[in-house]
C-alpha positions as CSV (number, residue, x, y, z in Angstrom):
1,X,6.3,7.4,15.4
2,X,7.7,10.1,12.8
3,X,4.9,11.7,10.5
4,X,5.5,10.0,7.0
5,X,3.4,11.3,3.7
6,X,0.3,10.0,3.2
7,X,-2.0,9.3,0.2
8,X,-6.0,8.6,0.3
9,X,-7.6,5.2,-0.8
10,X,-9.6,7.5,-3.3
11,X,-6.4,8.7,-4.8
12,X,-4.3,5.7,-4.8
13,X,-7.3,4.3,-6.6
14,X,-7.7,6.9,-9.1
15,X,-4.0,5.8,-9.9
16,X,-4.3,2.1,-10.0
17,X,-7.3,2.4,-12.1
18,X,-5.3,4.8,-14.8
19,X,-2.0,2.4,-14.7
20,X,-0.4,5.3,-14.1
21,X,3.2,5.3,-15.0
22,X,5.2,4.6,-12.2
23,X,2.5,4.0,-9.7
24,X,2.3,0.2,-7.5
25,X,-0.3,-0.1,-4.6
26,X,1.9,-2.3,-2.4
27,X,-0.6,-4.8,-0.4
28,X,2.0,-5.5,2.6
29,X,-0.7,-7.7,4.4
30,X,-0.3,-11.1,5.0
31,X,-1.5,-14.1,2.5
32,X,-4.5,-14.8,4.6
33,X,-5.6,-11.4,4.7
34,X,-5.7,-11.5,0.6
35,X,-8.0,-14.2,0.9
36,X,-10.4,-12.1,3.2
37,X,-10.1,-8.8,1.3
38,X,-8.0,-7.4,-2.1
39,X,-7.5,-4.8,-4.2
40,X,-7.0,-6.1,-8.0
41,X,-4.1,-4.9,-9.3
42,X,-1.8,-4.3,-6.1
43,X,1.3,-5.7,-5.3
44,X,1.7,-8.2,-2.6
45,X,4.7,-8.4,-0.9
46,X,4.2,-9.9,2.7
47,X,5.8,-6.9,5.6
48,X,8.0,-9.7,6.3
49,X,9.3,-10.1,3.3
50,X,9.8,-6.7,2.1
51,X,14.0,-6.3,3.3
52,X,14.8,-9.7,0.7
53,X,12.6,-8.3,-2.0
54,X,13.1,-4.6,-1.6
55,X,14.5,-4.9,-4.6
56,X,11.6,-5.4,-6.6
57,X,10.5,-1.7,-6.1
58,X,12.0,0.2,-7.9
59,X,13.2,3.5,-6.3
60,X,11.7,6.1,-8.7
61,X,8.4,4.8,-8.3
62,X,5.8,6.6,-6.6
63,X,5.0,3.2,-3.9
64,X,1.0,3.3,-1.8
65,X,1.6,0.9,0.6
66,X,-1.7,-0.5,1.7
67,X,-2.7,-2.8,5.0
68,X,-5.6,-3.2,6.9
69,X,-6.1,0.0,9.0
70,X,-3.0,2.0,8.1
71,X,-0.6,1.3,10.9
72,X,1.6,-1.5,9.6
73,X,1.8,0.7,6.2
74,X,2.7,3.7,8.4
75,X,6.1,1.7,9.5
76,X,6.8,0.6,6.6
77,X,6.5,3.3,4.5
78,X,8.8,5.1,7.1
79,X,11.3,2.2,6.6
80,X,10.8,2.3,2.3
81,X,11.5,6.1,2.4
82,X,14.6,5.1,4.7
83,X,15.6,2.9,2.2
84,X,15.9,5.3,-0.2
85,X,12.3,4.8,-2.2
86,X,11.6,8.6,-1.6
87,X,7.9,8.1,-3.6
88,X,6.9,5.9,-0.6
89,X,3.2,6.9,0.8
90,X,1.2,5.2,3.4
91,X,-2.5,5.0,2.5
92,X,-4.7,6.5,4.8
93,X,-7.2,4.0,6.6
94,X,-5.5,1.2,4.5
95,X,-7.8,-1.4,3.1
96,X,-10.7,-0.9,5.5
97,X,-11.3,2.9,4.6
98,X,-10.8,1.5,1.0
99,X,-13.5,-0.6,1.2
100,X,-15.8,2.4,2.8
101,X,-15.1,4.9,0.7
102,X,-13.8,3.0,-3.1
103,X,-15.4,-0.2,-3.0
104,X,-17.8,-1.2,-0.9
105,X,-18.0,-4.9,-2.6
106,X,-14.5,-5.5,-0.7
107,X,-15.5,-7.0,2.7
108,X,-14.3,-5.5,6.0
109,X,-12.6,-7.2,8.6
């Protein structure tokens, strides 16, 4: 597994909660798992999913992909920055450190 750049929930947050301009969170966890556990204002798009929708991201966008403990997001966000979405990061810890260290009212699983 090849080192991809990373970003921390703290940070990603900072940027979902300032809409900033071209910023997504991208939630690549599965339906079920949003019922357990989300982050308003992400982006779901199931890890499945992602090659028939990849077009829904744009490519200058800075993209935090988010799952539950970071390693799904790691591969993916290798495969995003393959793609050519160069902004890709994988969020560190994914939704469980997010729920440590932004919001402890989302429940860990």
């Amino acid at each position: 597994m090849h080192d991809v750049p990373t970003i921390t929930p703290e940070e990603a947050a900072e940027a979902l909660g300032a809409k900033r301009e071209g910023f997504v969170l991208l939630d690549i966890r599965e339906p079920v798992e949003l019922t357990w556990a989300a982050v308003e204002g992400a982006t779901c798009i199931p890890m499945q999913e992602l090659p028939e929708r990849l077009g829904e991201l744009d490519g200058a966008t800075e993209i935090a992909v988010l799952c539950h403990t970071g390693r799904r997001s790691h591969m993916v966000t290798a495969w995003l920055r393959h793609q050519g979405r160069a902004g890709a990061r994988n969020v560190i810890g994914g939704i469980d450190l997010w729920s440590q260290t932004v919001d402890p009212a989302i429940p860990r699983y």
